[in-house]
C-alpha positions as CSV (number, residue, x, y, z in Angstrom):
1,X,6.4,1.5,-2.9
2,X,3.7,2.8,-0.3
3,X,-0.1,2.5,-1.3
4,X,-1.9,4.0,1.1
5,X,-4.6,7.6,1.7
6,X,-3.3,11.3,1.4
7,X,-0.1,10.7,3.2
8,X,0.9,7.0,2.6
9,X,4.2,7.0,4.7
10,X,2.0,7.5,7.7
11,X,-1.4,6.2,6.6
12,X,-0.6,3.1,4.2
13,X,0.9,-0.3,3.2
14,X,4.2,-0.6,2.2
15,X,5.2,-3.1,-0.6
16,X,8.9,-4.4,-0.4
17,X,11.1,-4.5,-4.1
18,X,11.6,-8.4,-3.3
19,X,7.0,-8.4,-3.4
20,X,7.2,-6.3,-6.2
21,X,9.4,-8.3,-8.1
22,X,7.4,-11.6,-7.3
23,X,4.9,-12.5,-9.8
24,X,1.3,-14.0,-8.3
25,X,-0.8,-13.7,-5.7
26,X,0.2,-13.1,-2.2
27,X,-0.1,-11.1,1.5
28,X,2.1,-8.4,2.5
29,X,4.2,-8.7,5.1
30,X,3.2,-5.4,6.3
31,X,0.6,-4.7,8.3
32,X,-0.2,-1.0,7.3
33,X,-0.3,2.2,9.2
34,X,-2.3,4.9,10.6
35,X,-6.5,3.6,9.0
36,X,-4.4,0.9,7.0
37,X,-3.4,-0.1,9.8
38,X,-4.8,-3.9,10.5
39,X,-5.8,-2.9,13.9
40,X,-7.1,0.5,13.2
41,X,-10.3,1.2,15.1
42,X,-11.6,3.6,12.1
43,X,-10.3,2.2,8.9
44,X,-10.3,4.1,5.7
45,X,-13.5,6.1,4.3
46,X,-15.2,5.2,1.0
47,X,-13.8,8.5,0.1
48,X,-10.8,7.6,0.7
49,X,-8.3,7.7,-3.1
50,X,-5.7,5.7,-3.2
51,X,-2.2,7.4,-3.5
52,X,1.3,6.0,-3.8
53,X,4.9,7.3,-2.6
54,X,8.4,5.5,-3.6
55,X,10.3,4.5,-0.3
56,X,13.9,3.9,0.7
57,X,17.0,6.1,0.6
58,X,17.4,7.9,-3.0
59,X,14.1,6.3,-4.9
60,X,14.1,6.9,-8.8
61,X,11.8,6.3,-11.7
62,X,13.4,6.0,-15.2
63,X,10.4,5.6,-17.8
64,X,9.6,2.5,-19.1
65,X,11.1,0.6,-16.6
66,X,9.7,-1.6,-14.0
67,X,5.8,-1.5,-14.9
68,X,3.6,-3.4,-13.5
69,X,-0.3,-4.5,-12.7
70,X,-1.0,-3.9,-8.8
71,X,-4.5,-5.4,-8.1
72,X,-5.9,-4.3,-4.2
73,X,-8.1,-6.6,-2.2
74,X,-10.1,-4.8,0.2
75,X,-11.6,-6.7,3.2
76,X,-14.6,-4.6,4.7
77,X,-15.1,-5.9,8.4
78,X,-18.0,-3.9,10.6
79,X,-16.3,-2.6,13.6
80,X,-18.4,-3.0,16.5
């Protein structure tokens, strides 16, 4: 799964099926792309919606299956 702006594959975080399948509170192992990026010298906008995309080769979605509660923590650091 990829959380991220308009385009998440190239502007967002991507969540792995073995974090998605653990239940609690943890960090992704990735560091995000393009203004997710955790070096991005611009970060996101308030703006900014939050859109998702399923990853990997042939992704599916059969109804009823797999739902879950996704909670984001954002982090606002000033950029000087």
């Amino acid at each position: 799964m990829i959380f991220g702006g308009t385009a998440p594959a190239t502007d967002g975080i991507v969540l792995s099926q073995t974090e998605l399948q653990s239940v609690g509170t943890k960090t992704p192992a990735s560091t995000g792309t393009g203004t997710w990026a955790q070096g991005s010298a611009t970060g996101t906008t308030a703006a900014q919606k939050v859109a998702k995309a399923l990853g990997g080769t042939t992704p599916t979605v059969t109804a009823g299956v797999g739902k879950a509660t996704l909670i984001l923590e954002f982090v606002n650091k000033t950029k000087v």
